[in-house]
C-alpha positions in Angstrom: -12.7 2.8 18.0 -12.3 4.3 14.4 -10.7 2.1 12.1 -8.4 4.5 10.8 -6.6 6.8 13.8 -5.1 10.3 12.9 -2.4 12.4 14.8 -1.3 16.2 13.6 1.6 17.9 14.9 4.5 20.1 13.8 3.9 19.7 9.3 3.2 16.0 10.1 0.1 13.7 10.0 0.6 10.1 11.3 -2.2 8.2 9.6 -3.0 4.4 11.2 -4.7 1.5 10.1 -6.5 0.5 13.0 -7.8 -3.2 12.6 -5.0 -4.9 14.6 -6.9 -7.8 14.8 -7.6 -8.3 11.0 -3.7 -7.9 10.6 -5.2 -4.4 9.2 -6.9 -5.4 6.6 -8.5 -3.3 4.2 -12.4 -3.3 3.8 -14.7 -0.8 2.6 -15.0 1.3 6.1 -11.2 1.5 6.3 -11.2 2.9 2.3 -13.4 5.4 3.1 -11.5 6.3 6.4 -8.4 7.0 5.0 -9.6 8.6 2.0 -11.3 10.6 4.6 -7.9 11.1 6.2 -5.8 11.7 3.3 -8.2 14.4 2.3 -7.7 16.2 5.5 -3.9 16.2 5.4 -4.2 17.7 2.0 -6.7 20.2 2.5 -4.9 21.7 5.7 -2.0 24.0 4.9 -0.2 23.1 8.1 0.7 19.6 7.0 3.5 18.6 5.0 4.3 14.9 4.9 2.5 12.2 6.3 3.2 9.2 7.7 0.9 5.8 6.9 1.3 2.9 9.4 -0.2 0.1 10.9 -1.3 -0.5 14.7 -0.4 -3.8 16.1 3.2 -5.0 15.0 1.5 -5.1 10.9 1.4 -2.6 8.2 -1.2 -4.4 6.2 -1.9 -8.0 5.0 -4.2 -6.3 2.0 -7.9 -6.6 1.4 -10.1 -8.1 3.4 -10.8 -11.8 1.4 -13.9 -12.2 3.9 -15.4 -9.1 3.1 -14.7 -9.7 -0.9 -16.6 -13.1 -0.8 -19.2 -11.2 0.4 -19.7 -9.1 -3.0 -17.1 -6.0 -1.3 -14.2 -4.6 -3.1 -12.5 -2.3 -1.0 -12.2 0.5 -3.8 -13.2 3.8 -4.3 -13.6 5.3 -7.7 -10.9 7.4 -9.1 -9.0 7.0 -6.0 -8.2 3.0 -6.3 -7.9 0.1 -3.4 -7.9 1.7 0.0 -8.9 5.4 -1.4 -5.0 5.8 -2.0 -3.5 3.2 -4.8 -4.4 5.5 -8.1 -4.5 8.9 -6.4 -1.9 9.2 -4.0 -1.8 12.7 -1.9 -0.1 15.5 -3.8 2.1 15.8 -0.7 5.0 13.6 0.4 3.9 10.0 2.0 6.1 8.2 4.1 5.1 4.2 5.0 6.2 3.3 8.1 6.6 -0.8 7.9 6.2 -3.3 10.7 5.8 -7.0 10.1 4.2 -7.6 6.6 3.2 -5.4 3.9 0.8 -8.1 2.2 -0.9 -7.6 -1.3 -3.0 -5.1 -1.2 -1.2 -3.6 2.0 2.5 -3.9 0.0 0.8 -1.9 -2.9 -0.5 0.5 0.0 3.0 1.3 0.7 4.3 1.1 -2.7 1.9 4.5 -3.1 4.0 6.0 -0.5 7.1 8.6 -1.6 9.6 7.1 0.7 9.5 3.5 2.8 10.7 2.9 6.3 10.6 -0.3 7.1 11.8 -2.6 10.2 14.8 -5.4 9.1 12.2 -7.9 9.8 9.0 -6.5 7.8 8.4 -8.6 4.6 6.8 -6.8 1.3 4.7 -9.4 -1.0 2.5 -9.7 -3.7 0.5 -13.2 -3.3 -2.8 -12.7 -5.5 -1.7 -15.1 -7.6 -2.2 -17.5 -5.1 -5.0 -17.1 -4.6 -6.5 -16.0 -8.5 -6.3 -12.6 -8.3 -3.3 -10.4 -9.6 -1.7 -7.1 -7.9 -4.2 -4.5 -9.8 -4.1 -1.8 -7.1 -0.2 -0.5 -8.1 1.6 -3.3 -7.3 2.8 -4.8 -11.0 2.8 -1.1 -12.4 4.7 0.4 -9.7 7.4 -2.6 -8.6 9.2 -2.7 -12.0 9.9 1.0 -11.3 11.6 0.8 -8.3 12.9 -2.9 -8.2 14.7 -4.5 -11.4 12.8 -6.3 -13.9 13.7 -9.6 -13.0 13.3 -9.1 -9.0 9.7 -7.6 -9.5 9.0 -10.3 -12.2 9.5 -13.2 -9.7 7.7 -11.1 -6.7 4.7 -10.9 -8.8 4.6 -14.5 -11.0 5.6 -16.2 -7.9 4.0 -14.5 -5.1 6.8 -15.0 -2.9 7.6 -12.2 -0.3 10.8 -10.0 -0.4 12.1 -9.3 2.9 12.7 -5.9 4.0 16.5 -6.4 3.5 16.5 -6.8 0.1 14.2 -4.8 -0.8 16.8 -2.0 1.2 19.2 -3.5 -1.1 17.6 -2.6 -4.3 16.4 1.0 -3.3 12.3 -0.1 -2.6 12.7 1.0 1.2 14.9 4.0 1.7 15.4 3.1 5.8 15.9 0.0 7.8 15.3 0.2 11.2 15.2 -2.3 14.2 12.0 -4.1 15.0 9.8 -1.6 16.5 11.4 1.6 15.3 9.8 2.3 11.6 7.7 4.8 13.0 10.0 6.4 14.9 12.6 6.8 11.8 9.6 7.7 10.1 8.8 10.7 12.0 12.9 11.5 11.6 12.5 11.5 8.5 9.2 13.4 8.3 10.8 16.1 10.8 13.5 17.0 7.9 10.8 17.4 4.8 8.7 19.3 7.7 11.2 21.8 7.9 11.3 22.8 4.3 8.7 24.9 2.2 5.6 23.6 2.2 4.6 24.6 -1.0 7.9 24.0 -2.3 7.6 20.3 -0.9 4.4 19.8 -2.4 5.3 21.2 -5.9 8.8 19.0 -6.0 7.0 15.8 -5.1 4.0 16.5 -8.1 7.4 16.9 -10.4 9.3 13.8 -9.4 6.7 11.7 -9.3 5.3 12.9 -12.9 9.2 12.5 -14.3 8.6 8.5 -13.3 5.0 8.3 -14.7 4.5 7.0 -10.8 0.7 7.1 -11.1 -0.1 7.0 -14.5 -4.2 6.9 -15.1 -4.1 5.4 -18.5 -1.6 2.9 -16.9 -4.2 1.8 -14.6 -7.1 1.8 -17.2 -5.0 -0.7 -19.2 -4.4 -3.3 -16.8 -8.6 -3.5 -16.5 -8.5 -5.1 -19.5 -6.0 -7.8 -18.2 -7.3 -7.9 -14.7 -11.1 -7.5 -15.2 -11.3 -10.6 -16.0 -9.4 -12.2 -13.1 -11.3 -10.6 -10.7 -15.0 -12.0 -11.9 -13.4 -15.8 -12.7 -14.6 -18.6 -10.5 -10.7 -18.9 -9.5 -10.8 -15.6 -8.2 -13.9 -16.9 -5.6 -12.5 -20.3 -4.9 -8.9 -18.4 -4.1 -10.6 -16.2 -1.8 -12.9 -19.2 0.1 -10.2 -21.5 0.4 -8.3 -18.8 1.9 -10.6 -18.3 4.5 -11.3 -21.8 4.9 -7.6 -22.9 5.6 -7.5 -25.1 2.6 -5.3 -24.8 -0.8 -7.3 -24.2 -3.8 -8.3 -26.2 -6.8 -8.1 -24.1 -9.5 -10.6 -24.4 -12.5 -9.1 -22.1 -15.3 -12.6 -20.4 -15.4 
């Protein structure tokens, strides 16, 4: 079974993380399957919007922290973590939310156009917790859509947002019951569907560039910030004690 699963039909591409049992997530094989993906919902001239969710009851509890003690970063160059964070499609993307939007997963979602998410689901940024920092969107993008002070907390803290909130301060643009995000989803794909396609895909490239959304040089100058996060012996020891049940003992180093 493919780790990523695909669906096209009437303008719309449903895009799935398929690792259900990894709470979906993201290692190298799923980056390169839904950069796979993505490209072929650009490329086709049938498809307007897509949807991105998660199979399993869980959008995405981020990178795979088994796979990056190994030595693997689940990142492809020029197009970020997941093939998606610095290079989102040039067409509308809608994340469909169930259960938790997790780190890497939340800043999955936060490269989406427009959020669905169930009253339940639960949006977070923990890398601090465990040594890393949000360098795939999440502390460039959040302070654009949230204010200051409620991204600031998210991100220093690594404390979740519920979905709730996050309605309340414009991050997620539907609230559904539990179970229904990707069926609002597709609602709410249906109505972009059914406009111009190229006028679709022109009027997202315009709004998005008018919030400097995904700004390149923004992402080169975190590196120097983040870099070194990312090779510190915290950044290991966050990561192992993760995945062996146990809190950390940080070194500063």
């Amino acid at each position: 079974m493919s780790v990523v699963l695909t669906e096209f039909s009437d303008g719309v591409a449903v895009i799935t993380l398929n690792r259900p049992e990894a709470k979906n997530a993201v290692d190298l094989e799923v980056a390169k399957a839904l950069a796979a993906a993505i490209d072929e919902f650009e490329a086709r001239p049938d498809l307007t919007i897509a949807i991105l969710t998660g199979a399993g009851g869980t959008f995405c509890a981020g990178m795979d922290l088994k796979a990056f003690t190994r030595g693997e970063r689940p990142s492809l160059p020029g197009r970020g973590f997941g093939g998606i964070t610095e290079a989102p499609p040039t067409k509308p993307l809608i994340a469909a939310v169930e259960g938790w939007a997790l780190a890497g997963g939340c800043e999955l979602a936060l490269s989406a156009d427009l959020i669905v998410a169930a009253r339940d689901a639960k949006f977070g940024i923990p890398e601090v917790k465990r040594g890393l920092a949000a360098a795939a969107g999440g502390l460039l993008r959040l302070p654009k859509v949230l204010p200051y002070p409620i991204a600031m907390e998210m991100a220093i803290t690594g404390d979740p947002l519920t979905a709730e909130v996050a309605h309340a301060h414009g991050l997620v643009n539907r609230l559904t019951e539990p179970g229904q995000a990707l069926a609002a989803a597709r609602e709410l794909a249906a109505r972009v569907a059914a406009n111009g396609p190229l006028a679709v895909r022109a009027t997202k490239q315009v709004v998005a560039m008018s919030a400097n959304y995904t700004d390149p040089d923004a992402f080169a100058g975190q590196r120097r910030f983040l870099d070194p996060v990312f090779a510190s012996e915290d950044a290991q020891e966050g990561a192992r004690a993760f995945a062996e049940k146990r809190p950390p003992v940080w070194r500063g180093r």
